[in-house]
N, C-alpha and C positions, 0 to 999 in steps of 0.2 A: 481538529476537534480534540477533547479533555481524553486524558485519560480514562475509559470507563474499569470504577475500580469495583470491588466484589462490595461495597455500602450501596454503588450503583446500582447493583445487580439485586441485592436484595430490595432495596425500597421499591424500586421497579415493580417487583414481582409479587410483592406484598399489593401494590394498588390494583394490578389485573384484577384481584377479586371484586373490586367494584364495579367491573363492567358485566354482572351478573353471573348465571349460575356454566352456562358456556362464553367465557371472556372472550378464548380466540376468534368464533364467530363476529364478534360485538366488535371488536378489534378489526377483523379483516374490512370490514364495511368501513372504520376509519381511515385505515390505510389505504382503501383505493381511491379514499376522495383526495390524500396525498402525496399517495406512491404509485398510481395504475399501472406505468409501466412497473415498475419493478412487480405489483402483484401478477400480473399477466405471465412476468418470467415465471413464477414461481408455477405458477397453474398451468403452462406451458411446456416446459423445460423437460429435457427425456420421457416425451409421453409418450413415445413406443415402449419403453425399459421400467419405467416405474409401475408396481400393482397399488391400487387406492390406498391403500395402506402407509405406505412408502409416499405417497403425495402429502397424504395429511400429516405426517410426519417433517415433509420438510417444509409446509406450509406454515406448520406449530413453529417450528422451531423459526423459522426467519424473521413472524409476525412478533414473537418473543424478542427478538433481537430488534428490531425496530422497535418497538413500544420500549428497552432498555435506553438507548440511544437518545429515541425522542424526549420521554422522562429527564435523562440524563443531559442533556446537552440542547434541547429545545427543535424546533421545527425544523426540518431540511429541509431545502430546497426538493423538488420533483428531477428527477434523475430520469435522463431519458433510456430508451432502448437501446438505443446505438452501445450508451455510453456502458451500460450492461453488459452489453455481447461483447465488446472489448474487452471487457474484464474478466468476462469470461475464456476469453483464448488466451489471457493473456494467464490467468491460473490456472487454463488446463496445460497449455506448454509448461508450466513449471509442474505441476503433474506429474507428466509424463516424463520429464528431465529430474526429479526425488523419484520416479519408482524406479528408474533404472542405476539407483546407488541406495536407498535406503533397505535395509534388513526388516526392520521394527516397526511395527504397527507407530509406537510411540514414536518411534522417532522419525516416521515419514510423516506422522500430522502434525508435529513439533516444528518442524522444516516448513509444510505446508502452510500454517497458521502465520510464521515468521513475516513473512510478506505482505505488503500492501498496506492495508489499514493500521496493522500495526495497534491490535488491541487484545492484547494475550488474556487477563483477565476475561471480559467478555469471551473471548474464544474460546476457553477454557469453558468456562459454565457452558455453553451451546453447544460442543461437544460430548460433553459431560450428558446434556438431555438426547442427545440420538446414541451415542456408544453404550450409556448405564441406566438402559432403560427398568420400569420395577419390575420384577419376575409377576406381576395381575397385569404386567401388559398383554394385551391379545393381539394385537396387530401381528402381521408377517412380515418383518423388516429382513429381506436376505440381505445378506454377508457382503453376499458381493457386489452391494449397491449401497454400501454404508459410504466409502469413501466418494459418491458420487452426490451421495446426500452432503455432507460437510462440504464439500470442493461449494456446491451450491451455496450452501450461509453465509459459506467464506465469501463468494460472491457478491454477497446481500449485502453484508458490513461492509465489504470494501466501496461499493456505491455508495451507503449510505454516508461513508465516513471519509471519503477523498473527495477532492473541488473538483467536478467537470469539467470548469474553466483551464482545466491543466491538461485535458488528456490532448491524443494529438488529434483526434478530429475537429478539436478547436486550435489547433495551429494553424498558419494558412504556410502552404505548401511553395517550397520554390524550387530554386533548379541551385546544384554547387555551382559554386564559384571562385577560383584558383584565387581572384582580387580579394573578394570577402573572407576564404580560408586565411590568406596573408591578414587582411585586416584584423581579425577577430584574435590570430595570433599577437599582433602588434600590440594588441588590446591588454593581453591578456598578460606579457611579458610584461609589460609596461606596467602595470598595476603593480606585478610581483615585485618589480624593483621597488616600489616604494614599501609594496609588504614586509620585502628584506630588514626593511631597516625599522620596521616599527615594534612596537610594546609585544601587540598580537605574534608576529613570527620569535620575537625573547621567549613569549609564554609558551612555545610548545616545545616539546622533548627534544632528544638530542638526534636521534634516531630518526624523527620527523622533521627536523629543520636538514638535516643532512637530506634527506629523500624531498624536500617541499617543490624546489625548484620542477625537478621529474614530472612530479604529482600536479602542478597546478598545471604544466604546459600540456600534458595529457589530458587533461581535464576538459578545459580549453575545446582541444584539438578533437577531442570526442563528443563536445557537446557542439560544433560546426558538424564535423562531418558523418554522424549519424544524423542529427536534427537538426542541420542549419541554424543553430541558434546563435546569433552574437552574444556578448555579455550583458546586454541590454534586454534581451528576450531569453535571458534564460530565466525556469521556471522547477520551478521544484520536484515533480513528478521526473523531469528528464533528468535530473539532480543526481536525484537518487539512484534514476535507472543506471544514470552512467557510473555513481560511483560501486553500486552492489552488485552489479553485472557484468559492464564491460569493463569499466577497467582492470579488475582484477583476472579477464582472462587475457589481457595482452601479452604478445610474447615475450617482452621485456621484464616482465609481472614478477618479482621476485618475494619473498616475504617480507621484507622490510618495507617496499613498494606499498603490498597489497596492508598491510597492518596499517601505514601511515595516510592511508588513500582518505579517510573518514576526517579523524582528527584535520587534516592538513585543508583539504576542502571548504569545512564547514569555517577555521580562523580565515584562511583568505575570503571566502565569500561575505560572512562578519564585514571583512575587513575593507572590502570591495564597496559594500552595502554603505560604509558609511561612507565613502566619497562620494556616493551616488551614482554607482557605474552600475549595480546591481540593484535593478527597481523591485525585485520580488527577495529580495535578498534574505530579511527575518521571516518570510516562511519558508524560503529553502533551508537555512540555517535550521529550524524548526524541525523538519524531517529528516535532514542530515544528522541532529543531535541523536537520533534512536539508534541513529548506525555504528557512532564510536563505541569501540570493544567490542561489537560485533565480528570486524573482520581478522 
């Protein structure tokens, strides 16, 4: 999905006044006839923890963020439960893995937002309406349910703005296998050798063609035997997970390693893509581009 950029956010926000004098209402009625599950989460989600206040709160803000989104980039697809509740363990482990290193309010939702959907502008503004709310607000938003409200939107964009078709419940499940770890390896060598010698491994740094070799066999070898994927079934979401996750906590992982892991990836995968070894190739490249200079 596009970047949503702060002309996105404003046009957006400017048209809710057309759905009369309470939009969000007018708005939630829309969105269940094509988001249910996601509004169910939303109406659902820490009903022991949340006071009504704190609901309508993150209710506003999510339907906000969808109605940017849909404005912005046109109708999504209906996102199921599952695919939510995934999403949801999968930002509350990262959660709990920033609160136990961040100091700063700023800089643990900095870190927090960083992930997934990968839409900082939007974040930014959505944020912006639960943390600086106006002082004529009356509502009771405690403190220590602010970051469970965001963890939440973050939620919401992240469904609304990642392909289902990538998560792993749409994978079909096998068993390893010692033949296929080899094969996928063979695969996967075999590719780089021709990488070696092309335009794409010239164009990248020096520092990164000296580490490429490392990087791609790991790559490889992480996207088999965490996900069973051959080169042929790999898919973008596991892409990423392996490059922004695992590889960089390997014990081999050194900075050269971990800095060249993004750049090195994304040209072989290109590169891969164009011989037709990698079918999903330009949308993993797609998500891998957010990550160079990141690490």
């Amino acid at each position: 999905m596009k970047l949503i950029s702060e002309n996105d956010v404003n046009t957006a926000v400017a048209k809710m006044g057309m759905y009369g004098d309470n939009p969000i209402q007018s708005l939630i009625t829309v969105m269940n006839g094509e988001q249910g599950d996601l509004l169910d989460y939303l109406v659902e989600v820490d009903a022991d923890d949340f006071n009504q206040d704190e609901r309508d709160l993150l209710v506003t803000v999510a339907v906000t963020a969808w109605f940017i989104l849909k404005d912005a980039a046109g109708s999504m697809p209906p996102k199921s439960g599952a695919f939510v509740d995934y999403l949801l363990e999968r930002n509350l482990d990262r959660y709990e893995e920033i609160g136990e290193e961040e100091e700063t309010a700023d800089g643990f939702f900095d870190e927090l937002f960083a992930e997934g959907a990968e839409q900082p502008i939007l974040m930014g503004f959505l944020s912006g309406l639960v943390l600086d709310r106006p002082e004529s607000y009356a509502g009771e938003i405690r403190d220590e349910h602010v970051p469970a409200i965001l963890l939440h939107v973050k939620t919401v964009v992240d469904a609304l703005v990642l392909d289902e078709e990538e998560w792993p419940g749409s994978e079909e499940v096998g068993e390893y296998s010692e033949e296929d770890s080899a094969e996928a390896e063979r695969i996967v060598l075999g590719l780089y050798e021709e990488f070696e010698k092309s335009a794409s491994f010239r164009d990248l740094g020096g520092r990164e063609r000296e580490y490429a070799r490392m990087v791609i066999a790991s790559f490889g070898e992480d996207m088999y035997n965490y996900f069973l994927l051959m080169p042929a079934s790999w898919t973008a979401l596991r892409a990423v997970e392996v490059v922004a996750e695992i590889m960089p906590r390997r014990p081999d992982a050194d900075d050269g390693f971990i800095a060249s892991t993004a750049p090195v990836v994304l040209s072989f995968v290109e590169f891969a893509g164009e011989k037709g070894a990698v079918p999903q190739a330009e949308r993993i490249a797609g998500r891998l581009s957010g990550l160079v200079g990141k690490q």
